[in-house]
N, C-alpha and C positions, 0 to 999 in steps of 0.2 A: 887204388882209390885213396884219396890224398882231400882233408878237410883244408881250403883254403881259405883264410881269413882276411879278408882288408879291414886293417887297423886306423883308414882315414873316414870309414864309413860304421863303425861303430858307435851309437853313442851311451854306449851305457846302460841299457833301457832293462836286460835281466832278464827276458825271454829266452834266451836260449840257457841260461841256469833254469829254468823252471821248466821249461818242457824236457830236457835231459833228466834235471830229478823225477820229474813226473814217470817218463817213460820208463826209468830202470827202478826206482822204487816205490811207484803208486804214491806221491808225494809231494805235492810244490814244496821243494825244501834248496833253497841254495846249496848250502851246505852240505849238500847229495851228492852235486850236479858234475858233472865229470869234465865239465868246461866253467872256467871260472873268470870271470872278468876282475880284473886288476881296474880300480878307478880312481880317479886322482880329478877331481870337479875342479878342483878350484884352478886347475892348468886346462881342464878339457880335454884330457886324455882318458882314455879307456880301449885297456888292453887285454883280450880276449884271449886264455891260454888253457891248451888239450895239447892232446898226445900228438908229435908233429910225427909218427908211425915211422920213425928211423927207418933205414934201411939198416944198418947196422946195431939195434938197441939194446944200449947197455942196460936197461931193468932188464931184457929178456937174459943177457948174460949173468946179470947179477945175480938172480934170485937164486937162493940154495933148495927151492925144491922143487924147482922148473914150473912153476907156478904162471907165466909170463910168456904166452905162445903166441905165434902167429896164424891167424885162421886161415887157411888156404882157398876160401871162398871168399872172403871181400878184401883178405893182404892184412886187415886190422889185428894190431896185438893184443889180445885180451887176458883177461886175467882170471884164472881158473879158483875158483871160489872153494871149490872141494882140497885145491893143492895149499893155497895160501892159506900162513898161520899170523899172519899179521907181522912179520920181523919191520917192516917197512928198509928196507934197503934197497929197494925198488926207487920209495920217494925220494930215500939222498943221491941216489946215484944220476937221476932224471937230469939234463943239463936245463931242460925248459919245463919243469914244473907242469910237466905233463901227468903227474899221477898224484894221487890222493889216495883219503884213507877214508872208508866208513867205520867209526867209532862202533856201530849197534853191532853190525856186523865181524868185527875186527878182523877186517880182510882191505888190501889194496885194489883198489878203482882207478880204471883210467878208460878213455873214450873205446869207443869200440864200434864205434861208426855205427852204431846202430842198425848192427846185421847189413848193412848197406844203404839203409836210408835215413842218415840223420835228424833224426826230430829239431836239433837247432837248426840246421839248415830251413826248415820248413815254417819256422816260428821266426827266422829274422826280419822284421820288415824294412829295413835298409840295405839287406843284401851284402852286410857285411860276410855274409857266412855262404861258402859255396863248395858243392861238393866236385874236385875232376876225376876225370880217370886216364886220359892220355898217358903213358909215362915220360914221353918227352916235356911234353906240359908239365907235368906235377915237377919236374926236376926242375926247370924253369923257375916256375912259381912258387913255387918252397924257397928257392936261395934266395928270388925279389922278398917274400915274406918273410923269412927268418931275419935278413938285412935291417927291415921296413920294423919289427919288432924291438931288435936291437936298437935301433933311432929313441927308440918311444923310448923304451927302459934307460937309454941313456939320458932323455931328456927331462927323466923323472931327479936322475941324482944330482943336477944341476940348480 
């Protein structure tokens, strides 16, 4: 299961931060949300960043108290709240700033697909956000996406 993003059909709008905080902490709080848009108005870019569920993920490696698993029902890497002490080496190690931190909590956060049904996915209304599960497909459309990401963030530093 693989959350796919089109980065040409996003425009910024902050629904799927708020139904994501909502869902995991009873909260309209950005600053929760375990998907976080990157926005840059005055170019019109707005970039959408979560967990891209590595196959190989170094926060799962990294973390020294195995805190960072992979649930064998939806494939999603989560983050075990009773294991985690806050080190955050999880966050520096992430290449796409796929994980975050809850301050209240001092525990690391990152997507978790939402047991299988993404609450962004269900709050986007441009359909920027879509959930697959093929695995030929997702391997496809992760490389188109991760490429399609890489443009935007380059087109930021220019």
């Amino acid at each position: 299961m693989y959350l796919l993003i089109d980065y040409d059909k996003c425009t910024g709008c902050g629904l799927c931060e708020l139904a994501c905080s909502f869902h995991h902490e009873n909260i309209f709080a950005p600053s929760l949300s375990r998907i976080v848009v990157l926005r840059r108005y005055m170019q019109g870019i707005f970039i959408p960043l979560n967990c891209a569920q590595c196959e190989e993920p170094v926060c799962e490696q990294t973390c020294p108290l195995g805190a960072v698993n992979r649930n064998p029902d939806t494939g999603a890497l989560e983050v075990d709240d009773d294991k985690c002490q806050g080190c955050k080496m999880c966050l520096l190690v992430c290449p796409l700033g796929g994980m975050g931190f809850n301050k209240a909590k001092g525990t690391a956060v990152k997507c978790d697909l939402c047991g299988g049904e993404p609450e962004c996915v269900n709050f986007c209304p441009t359909g920027a956000l879509e959930i697959i599960e093929d695995e030929q497909t997702i391997r496809i459309k992760k490389q188109k996406s991760l490429k399609r990401m890489s443009e935007a963030l380059a087109s930021l530093a220019e």
